[in-house]
Each structure stands twice: as structure tokens, then as C-alpha cells.
N, C-alpha and C positions, 0 to 999 in steps of 0.2 A: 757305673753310676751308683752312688751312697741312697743304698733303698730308703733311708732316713730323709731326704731330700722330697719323697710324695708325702707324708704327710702335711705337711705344710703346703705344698700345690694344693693338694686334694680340699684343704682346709680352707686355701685363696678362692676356688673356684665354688665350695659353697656358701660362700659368705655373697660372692657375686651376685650367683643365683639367688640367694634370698634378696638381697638389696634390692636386684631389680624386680623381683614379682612385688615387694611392700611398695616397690615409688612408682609402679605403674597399676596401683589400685585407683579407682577414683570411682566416687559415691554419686557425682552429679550426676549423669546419664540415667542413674538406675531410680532417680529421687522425682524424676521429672511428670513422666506419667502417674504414679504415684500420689505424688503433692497436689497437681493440678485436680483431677479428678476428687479429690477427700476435698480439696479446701472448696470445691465447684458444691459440690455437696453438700458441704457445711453453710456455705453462705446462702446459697437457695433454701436450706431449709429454714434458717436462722428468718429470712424474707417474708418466707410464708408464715412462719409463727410471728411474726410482727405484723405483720398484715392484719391476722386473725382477732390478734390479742386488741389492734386496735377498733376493730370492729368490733368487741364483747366488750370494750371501755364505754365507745359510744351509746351503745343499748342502756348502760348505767349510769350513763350521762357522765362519765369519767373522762379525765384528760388524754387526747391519743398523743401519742409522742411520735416520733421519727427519728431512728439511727440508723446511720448509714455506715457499714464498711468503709473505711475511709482507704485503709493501707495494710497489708499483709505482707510482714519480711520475714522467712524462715533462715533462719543461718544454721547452715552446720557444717562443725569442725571437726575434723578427722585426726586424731595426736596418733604416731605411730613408734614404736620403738623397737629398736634390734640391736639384739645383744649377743656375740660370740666371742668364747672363749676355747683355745687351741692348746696342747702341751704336746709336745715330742719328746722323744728320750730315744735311747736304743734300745730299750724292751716295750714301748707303746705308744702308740699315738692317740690321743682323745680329742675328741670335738665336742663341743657341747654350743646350741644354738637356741637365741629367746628371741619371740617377737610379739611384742606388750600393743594393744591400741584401744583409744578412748573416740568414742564418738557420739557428739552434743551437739544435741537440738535444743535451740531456741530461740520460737518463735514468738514475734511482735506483733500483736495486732493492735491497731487504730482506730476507736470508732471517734464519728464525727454527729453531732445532732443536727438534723435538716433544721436551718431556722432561715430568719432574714423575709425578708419582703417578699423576693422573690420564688420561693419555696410559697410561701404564706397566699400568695396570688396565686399561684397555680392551683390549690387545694383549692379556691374561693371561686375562682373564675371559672364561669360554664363553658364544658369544654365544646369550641366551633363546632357548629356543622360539617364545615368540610371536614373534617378530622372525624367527625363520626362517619361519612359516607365514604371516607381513605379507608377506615376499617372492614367497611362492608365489600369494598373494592377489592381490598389482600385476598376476601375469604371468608372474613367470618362473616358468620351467620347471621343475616340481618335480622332475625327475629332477637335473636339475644343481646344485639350490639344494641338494637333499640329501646329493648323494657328494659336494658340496663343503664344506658343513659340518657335518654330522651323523657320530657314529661310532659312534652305535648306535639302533635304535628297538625296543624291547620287547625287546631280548635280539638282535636280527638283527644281528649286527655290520657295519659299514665295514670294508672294508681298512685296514690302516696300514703307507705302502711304507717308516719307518723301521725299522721293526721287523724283523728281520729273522727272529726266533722267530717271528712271526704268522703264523697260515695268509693265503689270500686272505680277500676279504669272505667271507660266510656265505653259502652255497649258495644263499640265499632271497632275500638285501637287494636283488638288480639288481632280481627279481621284485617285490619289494615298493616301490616307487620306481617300477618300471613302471606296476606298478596307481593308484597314486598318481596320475601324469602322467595316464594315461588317462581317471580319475574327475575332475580339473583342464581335460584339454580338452572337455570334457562337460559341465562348469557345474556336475555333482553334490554339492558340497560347500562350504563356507564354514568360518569363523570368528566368533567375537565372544567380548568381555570382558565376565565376569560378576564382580559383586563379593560375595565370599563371604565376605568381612571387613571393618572398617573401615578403610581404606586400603589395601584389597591384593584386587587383582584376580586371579580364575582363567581362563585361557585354556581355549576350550571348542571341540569341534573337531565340526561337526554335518554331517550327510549328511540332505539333501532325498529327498522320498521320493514326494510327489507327482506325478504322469505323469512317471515316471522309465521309462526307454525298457527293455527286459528284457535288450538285452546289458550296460548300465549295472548294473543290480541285481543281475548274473551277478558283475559286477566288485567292487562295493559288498560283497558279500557272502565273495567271493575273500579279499578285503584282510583284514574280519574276522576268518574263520576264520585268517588266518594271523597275525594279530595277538593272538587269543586273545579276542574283545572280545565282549561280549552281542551276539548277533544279533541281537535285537529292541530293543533302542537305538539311537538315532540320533543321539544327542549324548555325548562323551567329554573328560572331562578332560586335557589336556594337562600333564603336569610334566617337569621337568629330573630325568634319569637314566636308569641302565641297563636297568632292572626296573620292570614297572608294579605299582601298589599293589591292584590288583583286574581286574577284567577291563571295569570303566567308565574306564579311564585311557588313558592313550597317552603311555609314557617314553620322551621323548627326550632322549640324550646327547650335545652338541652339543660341537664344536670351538673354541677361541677362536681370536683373530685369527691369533695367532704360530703355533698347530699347522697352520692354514689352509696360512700361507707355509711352515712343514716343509713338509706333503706336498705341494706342487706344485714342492718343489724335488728331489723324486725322482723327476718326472717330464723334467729336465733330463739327454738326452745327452751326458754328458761327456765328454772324450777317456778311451782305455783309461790313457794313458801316467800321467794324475794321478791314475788308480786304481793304477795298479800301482806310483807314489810315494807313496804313502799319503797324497793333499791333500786327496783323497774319498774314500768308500766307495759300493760297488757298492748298490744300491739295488734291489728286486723292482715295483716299482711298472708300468711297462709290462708285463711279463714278466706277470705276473696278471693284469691286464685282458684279455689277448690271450689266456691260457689260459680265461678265465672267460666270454668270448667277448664284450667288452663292449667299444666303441674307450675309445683312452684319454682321461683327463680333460682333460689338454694335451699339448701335444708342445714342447719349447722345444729348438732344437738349437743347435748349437756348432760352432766350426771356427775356422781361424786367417784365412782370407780376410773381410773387410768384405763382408758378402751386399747383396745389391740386393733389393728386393720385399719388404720388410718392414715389419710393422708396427710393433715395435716392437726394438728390438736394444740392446747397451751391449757393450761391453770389459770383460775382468776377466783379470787372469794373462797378459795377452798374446792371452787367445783371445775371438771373438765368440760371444755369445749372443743369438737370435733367436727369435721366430715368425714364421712365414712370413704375409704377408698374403693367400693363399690360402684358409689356414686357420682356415675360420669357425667353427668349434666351440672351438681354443682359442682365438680371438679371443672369442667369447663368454664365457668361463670369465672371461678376464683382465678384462673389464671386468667382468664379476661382482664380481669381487674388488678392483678399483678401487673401486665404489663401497660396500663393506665398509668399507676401508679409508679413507675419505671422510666414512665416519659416525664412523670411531677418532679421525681425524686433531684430535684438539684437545687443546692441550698444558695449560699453567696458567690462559692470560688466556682461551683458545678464542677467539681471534679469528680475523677473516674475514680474507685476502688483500684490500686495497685498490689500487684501480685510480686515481689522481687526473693527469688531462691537462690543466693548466692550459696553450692555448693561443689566443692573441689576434694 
């Protein structure tokens, strides 16, 4: 056989071999985890600095806005090229092999502005009761679910750090929020909906009563008398307001979204210098808790220096606003209210943010 005859095989079978390792590259697989995680990141963080920024708008009596992620589509295209060039003779054979490739990212993002009626009502509208005692029921913490959205239960007032005529809370409310927490980490109490009408449910709020432990029923019994409620009851109506309707009820007067974001924006440190230009007003909100001997609900501070160690910060006026990520107590408030805020978040269409990575 004409030795001259392998180069040219030798030449077929590397060109194969490249061909097929360039057409069996592909970039989706490796894009996926990747993408999902950076853009999970990006949009939670983008959440919490909007969240914040509209809460240090409020404090300056500034307009909060609402955007929302609407759509996220990353496209990328992989351009790939291969180039071989072969010569044979009877003194040599050469091979010479190119493989060129471009690969482009670009991605679209969408934002949408939360507007419309229905957005607008939920920000305005106090959120149910039931919906506040669904929260306490998941887990959290009925003390916190409560001084953060509740401003009254049977007459025991909330503080309100706008108000500047207000006393503090009601001598009793920490106390009775206390008791609360404490009958919640004990198991002693529940929830469920009863329908006391054709289409319309009553929230009913019941305490277990069997091998209930004696410091429990100490407690259980505490709450009542300071609620006013039949002692010998064990189930109690829940309604929306200030005043209960008998001593089987339990009125509670709840906050809507936007009074939410009020009062956690007078717990922001602001410089004295935009108090004493009149861009804020002074606010009693820490100043009460610390008198009432309670820490406060959050702490959000301020300064002109970019802070480091934070969980969440933004710019406003030239000056920074932060929490500190140290600080796990406001840090739990704010994602409180994140996902508050999360249940609001739906404009006209209430559509979901879309993630689409078409990559190949």
C-alpha cells in the first residue's frame, strides 16, 4: 500500500475527532446552577434595598415607590468555528487545525411598577386577624408578629412612635404579648375557622386544656383575666377592632401594610442636622421602648461613611442607611416584613417574576 495514502486518513480522522468534541460542547448544564443562584441573589438583595429605601423615604415624608421584577431572560449563544487545512506530497505531510468560538451573554431584564387598586388596597387595608394569628401559628413569634402589626387587642394599646401626643404602649400590652409568646412556646393554644354564615368564616381562637402543665394554666388564666374573657371558656371569637363585643371575643385592631412601614421608620437614627432643617421630625419610638424597658423593634442607623458588615444598607440625601448584620433581632423583624410585604406585592396582572435561560 502507497505510504502516501495515511496521510490523508490520518488527516480524515482528525478532523472527525475535533468535529465531534466542538458539536458535543454545550454550555446549558453548566449555566444552570450558576445563573439561578447569582440572579436568586441579585433579586433578594435588590427586595431588601427597596424595602429599606422605602422605609427612609417614609421617615422624610418622601414618596415610597414599588418595583417589581417582572421577567428575567438570559440568552446565550455559543458561535463555534473549525478550520483544517491538509497537504500531502511524497516528501511530507502537514496538518494544520483551527477552532475559533464566541460566546454572548445578554441578558433582559423587566421591571414592572406595583400600581393599580389593587396593589393600592392592600398597602391601605389592615391586615385580618386571622392572617395575623396564621403567622403565629407557622412559628413566629407571637411577640414580634404582634408589636409589629397589631395596635391594639381589647382596649391594650400598641405604641405609635408617629404620634407624638401618644403616651407609650399601655402599661399592660408588653405583658400581654408576653403571655402570649409564652402559651405559643408551650403548644397551649391553636386556631381554626368556623363558618357561622354562608360564605363567611369566623376565626376562633381556643386553648387546650387537657394535661396542661399548672405553670401553663397559671399563664392561660393570667391572659384571660387581663383580657376580660370568661374563665371558664376555652374558645373565643376573634374580630377586627378596638373593643370586644362581649367577654367570648378577642378585638383585634391590626395595622395595614403602609402604617407597618410608618412605624419602623421611626425607629431609624437620623442625623440631628435633618432634624434641626426640618426634612424630619424627631420621633419617640426608641426613647419609649427603653423607657418601657422593652429593646427596641429595630434599629436602622445612619451615617455619611459606606458601612461594611451589613445586611442590608442603601443611600438616601447623601447619607447611608443600614442594619447592622450583627443584629439578629432587627434582622428578624425586616424579613418579617419582607414577607408581609411579599404577600402585598401584586399589582393588576399579579404576576410572578419569570426566570427563562434559554442556553445551548
Amino acid at each position: 500500500m502507497n505510504a502516501n495514502i495515511f496521510g490523508p486518513i490520518r488527516a480524515f480522522y482528525c478532523i472527525c475527532v475535533l468535529a465531534s468534541l466542538v458539536a458535543c460542547t454545550s454550555i446549558g448544564p453548566g449555566t444552570i446552577a450558576r445563573d439561578r443562584s447569582n440572579y436568586i441573589d441579585s433579586v433578594g438583595m435588590s427586595w431588601k434595598n427597596q424595602t429599606l429605601l422605602n422605609i427612609v423615604k417614609l421617615r422624610y415624608a418622601d414618596t415610597p415607590v414599588f418595583l417589581e421584577v417582572a421577567q428575567i431572560v438570559s440568552g446565550y449563544t455559543l458561535e463555534r468555528t473549525l478550520a483544517v487545512n491538509a497537504d500531502t506530497s511524497d516528501f511530507q505531510d502537514t496538518l494544520s487545525l483551527g477552532a475559533e468560538g464566541t460566546l454572548t451573554d445578554r441578558p433582559t431584564i423587566t421591571y414592572s411598577p406595583l400600581t393599580g387598586t389593587n396593589f393600592v388596597r392592600k398597602l391601605l387595608a389592615p391586615i385580618p386577624p386571622n392572617a395575623v394569628l396564621s403567622l403565629i401559628q407557622s412559628g413566629w413569634p407571637a411577640d414580634l408578629v404582634l408589636r409589629t402589626t397589631v395596635q391594639a387587642i381589647n382596649g391594650r394599646s400598641n405604641q405609635s412612635g408617629m404620634d407624638q401626643r401618644k403616651s407609650p404602649a399601655d402599661e399592660d400590652f408588653h405583658y400581654l404579648i408576653n403571655l402570649l409568646r409564652s402559651i405559643q412556646q408551650s403548644g397551649a393554644f391553636g386556631m381554626r375557622f368556623e363558618q357561622s354564615a354562608p360564605e363567611r368564616d369566623t376565626t376562633v381562637l381556643f386553648f387546650y386544656r387537657e394535661e396542661l402543665d399548672p405553670n401553663v394554666a397559671i399563664t392561660i388564666k393570667a391572659l384571660k383575666d387581663l383580657l376580660n374573657l370568661d374563665p371558664d371558656s376555652r374558645r373565643y371569637r376573634v374580630a377586627y377592632g378596638a373593643i370586644p363585643g362581649g367577654n367570648d371575643e378577642i378585638a383585634i385592631l391590626t395595622r395595614s401594610v403602609i402604617q407597618i412601614l410608618i412605624e419602623l421608620s421611626t425607629y431609624i437614627q437620623v442625623p440631628q442636622d435633618h432634624i434641626d432643617r426640618n426634612l424630619t421630625q424627631q420621633t419617640s419610638a426608641l426613647r419609649t421602648d427603653l423607657d418601657a424597658g422593652v429593646a427596641p423593634l429595630i434599629q436602622i442607623e445612619s451615617g455619611l461613611e459606606k458601612p461594611e458588615g451589613t445586611f442590608v444598607q442603601v443611600q438616601y440625601q447623601n447619607y447611608w442607611y443600614w442594619i447592622d448584620a450583627e443584629d439578629y433581632a432587627s434582622k428578624r423583624v425586616f424579613t418579617f416584613l419582607m414577607l408581609i410585604l411579599m404577600l402585598s406585592e401584586t399589582g393588576e396582572g399579579g404576576k410572578l417574576p419569570v426566570l427563562t435561560i434559554p442556553a445551548g
